[in-house]
Each structure stands twice: as structure tokens, then as C-alpha cells.
C-alpha positions in Angstrom: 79.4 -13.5 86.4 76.8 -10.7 85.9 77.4 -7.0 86.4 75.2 -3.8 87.4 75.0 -1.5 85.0 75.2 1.8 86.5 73.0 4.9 85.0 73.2 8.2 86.8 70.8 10.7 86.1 71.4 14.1 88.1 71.0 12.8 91.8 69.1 9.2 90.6 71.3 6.1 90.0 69.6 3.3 88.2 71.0 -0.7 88.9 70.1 -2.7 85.5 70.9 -6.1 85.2 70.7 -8.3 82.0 68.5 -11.4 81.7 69.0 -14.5 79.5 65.5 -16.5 78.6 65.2 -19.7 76.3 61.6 -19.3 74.9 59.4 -22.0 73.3 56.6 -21.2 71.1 54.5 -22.4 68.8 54.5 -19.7 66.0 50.6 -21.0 64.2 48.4 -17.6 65.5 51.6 -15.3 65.3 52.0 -12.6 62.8 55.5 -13.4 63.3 58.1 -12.3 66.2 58.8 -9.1 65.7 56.4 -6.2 67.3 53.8 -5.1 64.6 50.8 -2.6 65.1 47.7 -4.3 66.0 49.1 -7.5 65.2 49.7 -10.9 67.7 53.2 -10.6 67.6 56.0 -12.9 70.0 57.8 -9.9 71.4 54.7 -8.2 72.0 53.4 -10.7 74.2 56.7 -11.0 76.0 56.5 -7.3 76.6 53.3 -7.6 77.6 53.7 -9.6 80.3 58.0 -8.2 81.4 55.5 -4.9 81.3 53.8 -6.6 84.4 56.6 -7.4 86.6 58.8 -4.5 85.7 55.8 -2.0 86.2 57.5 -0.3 83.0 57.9 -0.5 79.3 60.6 -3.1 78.2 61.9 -3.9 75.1 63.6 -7.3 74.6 66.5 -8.2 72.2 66.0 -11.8 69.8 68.6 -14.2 68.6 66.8 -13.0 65.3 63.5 -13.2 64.1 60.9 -16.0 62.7 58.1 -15.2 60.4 54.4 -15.6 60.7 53.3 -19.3 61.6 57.2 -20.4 62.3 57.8 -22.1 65.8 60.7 -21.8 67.9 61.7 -24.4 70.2 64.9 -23.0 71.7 64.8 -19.1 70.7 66.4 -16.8 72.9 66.2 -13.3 74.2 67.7 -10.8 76.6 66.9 -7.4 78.0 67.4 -5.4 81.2 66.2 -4.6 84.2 65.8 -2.6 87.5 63.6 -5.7 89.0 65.6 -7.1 91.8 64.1 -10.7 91.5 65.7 -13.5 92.6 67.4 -15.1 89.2 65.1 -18.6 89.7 61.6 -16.6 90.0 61.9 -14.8 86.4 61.0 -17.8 84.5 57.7 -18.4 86.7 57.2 -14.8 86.8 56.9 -14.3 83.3 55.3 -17.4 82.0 52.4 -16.3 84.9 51.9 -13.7 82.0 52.0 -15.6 78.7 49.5 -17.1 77.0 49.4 -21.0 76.7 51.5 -20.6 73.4 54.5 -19.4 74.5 56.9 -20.8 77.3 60.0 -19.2 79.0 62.1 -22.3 79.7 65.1 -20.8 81.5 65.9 -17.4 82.3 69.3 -15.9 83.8 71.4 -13.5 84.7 74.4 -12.6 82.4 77.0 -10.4 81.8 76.4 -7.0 80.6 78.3 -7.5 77.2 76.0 -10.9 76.6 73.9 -10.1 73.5 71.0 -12.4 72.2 72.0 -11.7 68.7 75.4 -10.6 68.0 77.0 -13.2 70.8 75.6 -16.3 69.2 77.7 -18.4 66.9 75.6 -20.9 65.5 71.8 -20.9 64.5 70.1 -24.5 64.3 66.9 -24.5 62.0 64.8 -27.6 61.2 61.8 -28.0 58.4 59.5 -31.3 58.8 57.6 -32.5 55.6 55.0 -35.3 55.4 55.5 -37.5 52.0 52.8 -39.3 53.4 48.6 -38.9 53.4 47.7 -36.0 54.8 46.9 -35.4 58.3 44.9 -32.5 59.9 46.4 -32.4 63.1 49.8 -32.0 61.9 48.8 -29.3 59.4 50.2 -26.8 61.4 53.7 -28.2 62.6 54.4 -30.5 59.6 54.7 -29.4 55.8 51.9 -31.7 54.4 53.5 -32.4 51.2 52.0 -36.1 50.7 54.3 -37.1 47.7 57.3 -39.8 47.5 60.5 -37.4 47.6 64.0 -39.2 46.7 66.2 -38.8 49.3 70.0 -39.4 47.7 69.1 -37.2 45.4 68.5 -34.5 48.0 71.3 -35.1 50.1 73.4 -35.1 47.2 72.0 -31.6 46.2 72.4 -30.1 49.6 76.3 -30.5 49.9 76.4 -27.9 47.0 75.5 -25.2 49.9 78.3 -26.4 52.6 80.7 -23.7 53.4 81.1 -20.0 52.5 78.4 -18.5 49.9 76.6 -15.7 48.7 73.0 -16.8 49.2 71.9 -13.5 47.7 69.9 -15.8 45.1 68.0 -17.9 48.3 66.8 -15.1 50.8 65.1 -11.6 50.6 67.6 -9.0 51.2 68.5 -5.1 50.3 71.1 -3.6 48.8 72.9 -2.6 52.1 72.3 -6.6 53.4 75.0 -9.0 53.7 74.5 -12.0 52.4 77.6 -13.9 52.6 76.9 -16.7 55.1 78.6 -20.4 56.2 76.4 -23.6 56.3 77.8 -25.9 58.5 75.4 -28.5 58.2 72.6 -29.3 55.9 71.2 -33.0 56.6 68.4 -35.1 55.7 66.6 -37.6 57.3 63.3 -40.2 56.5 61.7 -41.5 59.3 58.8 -43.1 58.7 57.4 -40.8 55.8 58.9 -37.8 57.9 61.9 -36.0 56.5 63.3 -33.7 58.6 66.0 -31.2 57.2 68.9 -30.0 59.6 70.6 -27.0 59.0 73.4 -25.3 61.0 75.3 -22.1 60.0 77.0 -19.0 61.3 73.7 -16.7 60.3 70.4 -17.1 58.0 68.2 -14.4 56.2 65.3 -13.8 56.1 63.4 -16.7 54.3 66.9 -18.3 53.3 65.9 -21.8 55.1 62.4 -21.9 53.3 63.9 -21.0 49.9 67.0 -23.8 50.6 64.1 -26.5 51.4 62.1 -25.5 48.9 64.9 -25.9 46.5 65.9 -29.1 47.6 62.4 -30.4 47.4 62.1 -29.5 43.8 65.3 -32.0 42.9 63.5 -34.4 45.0 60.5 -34.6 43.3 62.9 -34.7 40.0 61.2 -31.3 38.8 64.6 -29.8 38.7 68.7 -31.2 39.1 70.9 -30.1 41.6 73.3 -28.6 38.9 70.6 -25.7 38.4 70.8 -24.5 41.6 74.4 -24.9 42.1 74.0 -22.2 38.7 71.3 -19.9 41.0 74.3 -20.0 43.8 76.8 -18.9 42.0 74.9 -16.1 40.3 75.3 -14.3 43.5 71.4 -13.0 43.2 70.8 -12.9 39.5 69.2 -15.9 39.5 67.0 -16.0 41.8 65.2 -19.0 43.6 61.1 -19.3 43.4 60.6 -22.6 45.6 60.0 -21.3 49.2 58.7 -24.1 51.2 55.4 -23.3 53.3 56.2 -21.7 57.0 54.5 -24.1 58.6 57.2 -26.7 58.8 59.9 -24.3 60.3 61.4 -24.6 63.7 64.4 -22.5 64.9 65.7 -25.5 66.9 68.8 -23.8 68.7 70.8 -20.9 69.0 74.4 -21.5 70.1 76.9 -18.9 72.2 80.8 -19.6 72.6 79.8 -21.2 76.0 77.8 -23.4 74.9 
């Protein structure tokens, strides 16, 4: 059930209601999501177009943010509104807007208290990485790494990150940041010369799934063993991690709310 939130302003009273979208986008000729000046940006297109319908500025509210060149296929946002649409035109309303590189697949009314960010639960990220040759049309979606990797060896090096952790020593982060997080899952799959990596946790930072690929992709390629970054975990940030695997491979797959 949604709720009016009721602003009153001398003798003006202002009706805002909350919306829910699921956006799709494919992150190649983005300088990232967040709004940046003079830069193509995922919220500012958004804006852009809300700005259309709403005949006023609007600022929406992310699940979190994705880097330059990252996609998103189930990335979601909320913000509010004095637009009295009908809850099944918004999604055709704003994707009239968008350009062909961004796509609203649902949008809905929700409760006031419903927040893109601090409701969710769960945040589902996948990397894809070609060991085979290299292809130019996947350049932009698939890590083309075009080298055997060994698989046991990976998964076995992933189940040191399961669970509570300070991944101070895996992300980019200040001195005020958080960095205690809980990985759910971290699984690996070959199909056909296409691993996918599947991670689920309670919250990432920022470059934290790059930096636990490109870890794990150095002990598959046997350039390092899992036990030294077990020892670059458990320094807590002393240690820090080099290997960041290449944006281009990134997909926040699905963002996940207690109703879900």
C-alpha cells in the first residue's frame, strides 16, 4: 500500500507519491551512474527525461552506484512525485525519454518509507570472462581474457571470502567507510570457455567485486595461491589487493528487498 506524503507550505499543500523502477542498462558510453558535470552519466539521463514528465527538477535515489562502463541488468531506483499518472503509464512514460541504452522495466508505487538503498537486503553482482580467443563484439560485455584459468582452484579460493569480513584490503574506501560486509555467495561457473562469477552479499564497495575477481583470477592463472589472499583479508587493509579486473565484465544482476 502507498501513501501521500503531505507537504504544506503556508496555504499550498503538495501530494508526493514514491515510485519504484527496475532499470536496465548497458553501462559501455557511461561515465558511470552517478550525476557528473558535463559527463554522460545514468542518473542524469533518468533526470533528464523524469524532468519531462514532471515539468520539474527530480532527483532519483539508486540501490547504489556502478562505475564507468559497468552494466546493470536489474538496478533499481525510487524518487517522488507530484505527477498523478496512472502507476502502469510511468514505465512507457519514461522510457519515451531515454536513450536506446537504458530501459525502465517496471515502475511502481510504494510506500513512503521504501528506500532504493537502505531497504535492500541483498545485492547480486556477476563478472563474465572469455578464456577463449578473443572476440570483438563481446569486448564490451565480456572480460576478454583469452587464457586457460583453473577452475578448482578458484572455487577453492573463493570460500575464503564467505561470511563476515573486513574487505578493507579489496575495495577503495575512507577512513570514516565501513567496510565490514557478509558474502553470501561467491560461485563459479565454465560454460563453454565463459566463466561467470556469482556473488551475493549484504553490501559491496566501491570496486570490491573487481578487486575479489581480479584476485581470484590471479590463483587461477597460478600467478598467486589462495593462502596469500586469505593473508591480504585478514590484514584488515594493510595489505592491500592490486588485481582489479577490467569494468567491462561487471553486471549488477539484482538487488533484493525483504519482499522479495
Amino acid at each position: 500500500m502507498c501513501h501521500c506524503n503531505m507537504y504544506s507550505y503556508g496555504y499550498n499543500e503538495f501530494c508526493f507519491m514514491r515510485v519504484k523502477c527496475i532499470v536496465s542498462y548497458d553501462g559501455t558510453r557511461f561515465h558511470g551512474f552517478q550525476v557528473q558535470n558535463n559527463e554522460r552519466t545514468i542518473q542524469g539521463e533518468i533526470q533528464k527525461a523524469i524532468k519531462k514528465i514532471n515539468e520539474e527538477e527530480t532527483v532519483i535515489h539508486a540501490s547504489g552506484r556502478t562505475d564507468a562502463k559497468v552494466h546493470a541488468v536489474h538496478q533499481v531506483f525510487h524518487f517522488d512525485t507530484q505527477k498523478r499518472l496512472p502507476e502502469t503509464q510511468w514505465k512507457r512514460a519514461i522510457n519515451h525519454f531515454l536513450p536506446n541504452d537504458i530501459y525502465i522495466l517496471d515502475a511502481q508505487y510504494v510506500d513512503e518509507n521504501f528506500h532504493s538503498r537502505y531497504s535492500a537486503v541483498k545485492k547480486e553482482y556477476r563478472y563474465l570472462l572469455n578464456t577463449k580467443e578473443y572476440d570483438p563484439f563481446q569486448t564490451n560485455y565480456i572480460y576478454q581474457y583469452g587464457r586457460s584459468l583453473d577452475i578448482e582452484l578458484m572455487r577453492e579460493a573463493a570460500k575464503i571470502f564467505i561470511g563476515e569480513h573486513n574487505f578493507a584490503s579489496f575495495c577503495c574506501y575512507d577512513q570514516y567507510g565501513n567496510t565490514i560486509r557478509s558474502l553470501y555467495h561467491f560461485d563459479i561457473e565454465d560454460k563453454d570457455g565463459i566463466i561467470t562469477f556469482r556473488l551475493i552479499g549484504n553490501g559491496f564497495r566501491r570496486y570490491m567485486v573487481r578487486h575479489l575477481v581480479g584476485g581470484i583470477i590471479q590463483v587461477g592463472a597460478k600467478r598467486i595461491q589462495k593462502e596469500q589472499l586469505l593473508e591480504m583479508l585478514e590484514s584488515c587493509g594493510q595489505k592491500k589487493c592490486l588485481f582489479k579486473a577490467k569494468p567491462q565484465g561487471l553486471y549488477l544482476q539484482e538487488v533484493y528487498y525483504e519482499e522479495d
